[in-house]
N, C-alpha and C positions, 0 to 999 in steps of 0.2 A: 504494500500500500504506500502512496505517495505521501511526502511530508504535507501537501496541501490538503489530501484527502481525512487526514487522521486530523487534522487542526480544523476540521469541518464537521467532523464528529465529535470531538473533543466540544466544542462550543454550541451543539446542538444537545451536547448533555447537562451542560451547563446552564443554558437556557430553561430547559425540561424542568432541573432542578430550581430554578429561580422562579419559574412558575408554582411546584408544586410550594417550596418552602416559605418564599414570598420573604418578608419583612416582619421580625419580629416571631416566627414559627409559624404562624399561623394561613399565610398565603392571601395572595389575592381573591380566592376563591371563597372560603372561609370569611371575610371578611366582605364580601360583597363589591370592594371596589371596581373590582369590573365586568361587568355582566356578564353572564355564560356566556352568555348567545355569541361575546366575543370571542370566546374559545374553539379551537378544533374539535372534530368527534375525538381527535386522537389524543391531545391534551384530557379532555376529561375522561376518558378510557384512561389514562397514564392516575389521573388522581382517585381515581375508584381502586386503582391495582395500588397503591400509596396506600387508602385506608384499608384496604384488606390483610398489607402486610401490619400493622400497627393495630390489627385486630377491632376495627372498628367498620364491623361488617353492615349496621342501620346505612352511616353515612356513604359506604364503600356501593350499597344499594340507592341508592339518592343518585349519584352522579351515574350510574350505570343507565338508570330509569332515565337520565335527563337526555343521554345521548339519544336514546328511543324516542323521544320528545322532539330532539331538535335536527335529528338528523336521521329522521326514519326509515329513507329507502337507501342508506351505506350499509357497505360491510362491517361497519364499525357499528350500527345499531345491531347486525344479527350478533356478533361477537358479543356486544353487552348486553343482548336479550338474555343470554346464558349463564352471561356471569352476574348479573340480576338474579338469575335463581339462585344461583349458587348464594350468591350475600346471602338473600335471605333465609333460606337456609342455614346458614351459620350462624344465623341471628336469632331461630328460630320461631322466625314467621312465617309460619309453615304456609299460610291460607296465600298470603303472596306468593311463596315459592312455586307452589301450585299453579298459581294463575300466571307467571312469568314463564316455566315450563310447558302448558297447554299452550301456550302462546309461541313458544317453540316451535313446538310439533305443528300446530297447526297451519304454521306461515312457511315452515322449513321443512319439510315431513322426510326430504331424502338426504338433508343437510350429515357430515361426518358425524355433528355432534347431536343430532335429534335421538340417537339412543340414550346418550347421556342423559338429554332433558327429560328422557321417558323415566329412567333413573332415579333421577330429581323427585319426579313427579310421588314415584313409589315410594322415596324414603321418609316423604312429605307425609304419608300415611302410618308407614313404619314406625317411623322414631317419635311417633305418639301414643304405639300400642300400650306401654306400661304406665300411661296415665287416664286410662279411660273405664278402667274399676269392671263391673258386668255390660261394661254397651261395648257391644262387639263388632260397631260399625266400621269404624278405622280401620278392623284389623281384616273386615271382609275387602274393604274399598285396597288395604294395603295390597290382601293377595291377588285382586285383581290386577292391579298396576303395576306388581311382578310379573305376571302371568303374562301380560304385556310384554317386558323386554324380554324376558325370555322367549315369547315366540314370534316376536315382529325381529329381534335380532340377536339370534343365538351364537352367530361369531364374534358375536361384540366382546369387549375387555368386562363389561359390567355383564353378562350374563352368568358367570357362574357364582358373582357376589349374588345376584338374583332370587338364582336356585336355592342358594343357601339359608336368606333372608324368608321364601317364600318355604320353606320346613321349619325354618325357628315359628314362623307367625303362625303356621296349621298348629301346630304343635302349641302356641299358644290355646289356638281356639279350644282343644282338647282338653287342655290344664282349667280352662274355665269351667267347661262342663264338669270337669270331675271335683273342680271346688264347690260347685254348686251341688251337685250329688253327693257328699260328703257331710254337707251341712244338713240336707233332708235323710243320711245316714242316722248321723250323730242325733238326731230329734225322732224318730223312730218313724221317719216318712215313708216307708221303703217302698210303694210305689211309686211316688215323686222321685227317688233316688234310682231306684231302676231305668227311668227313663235318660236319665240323665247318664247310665252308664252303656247304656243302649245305643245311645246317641255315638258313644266314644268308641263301642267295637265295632259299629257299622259305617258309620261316616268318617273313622277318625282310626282306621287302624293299621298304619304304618306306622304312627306318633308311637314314644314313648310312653305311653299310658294304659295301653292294650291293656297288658297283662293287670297292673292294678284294677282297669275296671273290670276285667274278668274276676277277679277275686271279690272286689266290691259285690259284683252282682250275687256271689256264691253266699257272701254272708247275705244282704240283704233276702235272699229269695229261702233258706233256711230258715230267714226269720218268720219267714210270713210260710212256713209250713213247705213250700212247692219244691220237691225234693229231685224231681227230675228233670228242674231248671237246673239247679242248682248243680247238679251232678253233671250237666251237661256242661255248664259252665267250668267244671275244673277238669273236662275231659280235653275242652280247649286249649285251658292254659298247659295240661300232661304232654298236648301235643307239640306245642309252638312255645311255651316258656317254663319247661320244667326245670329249666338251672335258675333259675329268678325265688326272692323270698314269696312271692307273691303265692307260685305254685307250694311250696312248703306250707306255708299257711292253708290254704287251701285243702290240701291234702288231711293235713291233721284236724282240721275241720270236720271233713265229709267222714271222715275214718272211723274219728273221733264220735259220731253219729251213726256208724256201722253204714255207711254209705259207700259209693264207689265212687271214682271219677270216671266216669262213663253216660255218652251220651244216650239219653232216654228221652222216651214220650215225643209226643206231635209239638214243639215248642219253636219258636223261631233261633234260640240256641241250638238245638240238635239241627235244623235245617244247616246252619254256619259251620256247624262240623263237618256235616255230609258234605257239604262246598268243598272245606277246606281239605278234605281227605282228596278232595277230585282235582285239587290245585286250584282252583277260584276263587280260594280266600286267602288272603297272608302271601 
């Protein structure tokens, strides 16, 4: 590179800098002295990547949105359409992130980075599953919008974070049902509770919970006298989780009662058995 060329770089860094830092720390920007509008999309892309390194992702979102504003049909408005989600995002405003990712996809649908925004979109769902207590909306709208990048863009870099996210969240949904069946356990509901584990071996049984709720159901259904659910029930777990505490329990249960673990009677457990003997369950 030429001495002229590098002292032309040199002084456009400088420049960049005296913009973003201004007089006093705070910039021109910041201070309002001189209107956006007098700025490049490129300068204020430059001061949105400024507050995101300095973790002040609200305002990092502010200038990204203004580029969108003022310079809407550049490449520098789809660039910050993106990184708009992303601020907020990290700011945790999800409902924006949301709406700046839709807004992605919808304007850019073949763009490199519209899987990302689809991404976005999903995690806007996700990283709210552990504060939404029994409403298990989030965590349906999450797996939907996994289920999205996974099959609009399976070679992508975010699809196997996806797959992964979209098993943590079923496997939520599971863990609810079986807190809630637990609690109509422990209170001596055990039909409310049975459905509730019903739910978990028929909708929900690749999840970590199977076997507990087979177990669940074997005590609940003991309780209430029906002995050829319940046997049916630990015929299951004898077949698919007999190394698990879950079948031990069980076992000394039904034994315990001179029972078997063995599927019996016209019940829609012994039906799940005769599946799963044929390979169509589990």
């Amino acid at each position: 590179m030429t001495g002229s060329g590098s002292r032309k770089r040199v002084i456009g860094v400088l420049l960049l800098v005296g913009l973003l830092a201004g007089c006093g720390g705070q910039g021109a920007l910041d201070r309002g002295e001189v209107p956006l509008e007098d700025y490049t999309a490129e300068q204020i892309f430059g001061r949105g990547e400024f507050e995101l390194d300095r973790n002040r992702p609200e305002k990092a979102a502010f200038f990204f949105s203004e580029i969108e504003r003022l310079y809407p049909y550049s490449d520098w408005a789809k660039r910050a359409l993106i990184m708009q989600a992303f601020s907020y995002h990290q700011d945790k405003d999800y409902e924006n992130s949301r709406a700046a990712s839709q807004r992605y996809i919808d304007f850019y649908p073949t763009d490199d980075d519209a899987a990302y925004a689809q991404y976005l979109l999903a995690l806007s769902y996700y990283d709210q599953i552990d504060e939404v207590g029994r409403d298990q909306g989030l965590t349906f709208q999450a797996l939907q919008s996994l289920r999205m990048v996974i099959e609009r863009y399976p070679d992508s870099e975010y699809a196997r974070s996806a797959i992964l996210k979209f098993e943590l969240a079923f496997d939520h949904l599971a863990a609810k049902e079986m807190e809630i069946g637990r609690y109509y356990l422990r209170r001596d509901h055990f039909a409310a509770a049975i459905n509730r584990f019903r739910v978990v071996v028929e909708d929900f049984q690749t999840t970590t919970h199977t076997a507990e709720a087979l177990h669940r159901l074997v005590e609940a259904y003991l309780s209430l006298g029906l002995t050829d659910e319940a046997q049916s029930a630990g015929a299951i777990l004898g077949h698919n989780f007999r190394s698990t505490e879950w079948y031990e329990d069980s076992y000394r249960l039904l034994t315990g009662q001179g029972l078997e673990l063995k599927a019996k009677g016209d019940n829609w457990l012994n039906q799940i058995y005769r599946q799963m003997i044929r390979g169509k369950w589990i």
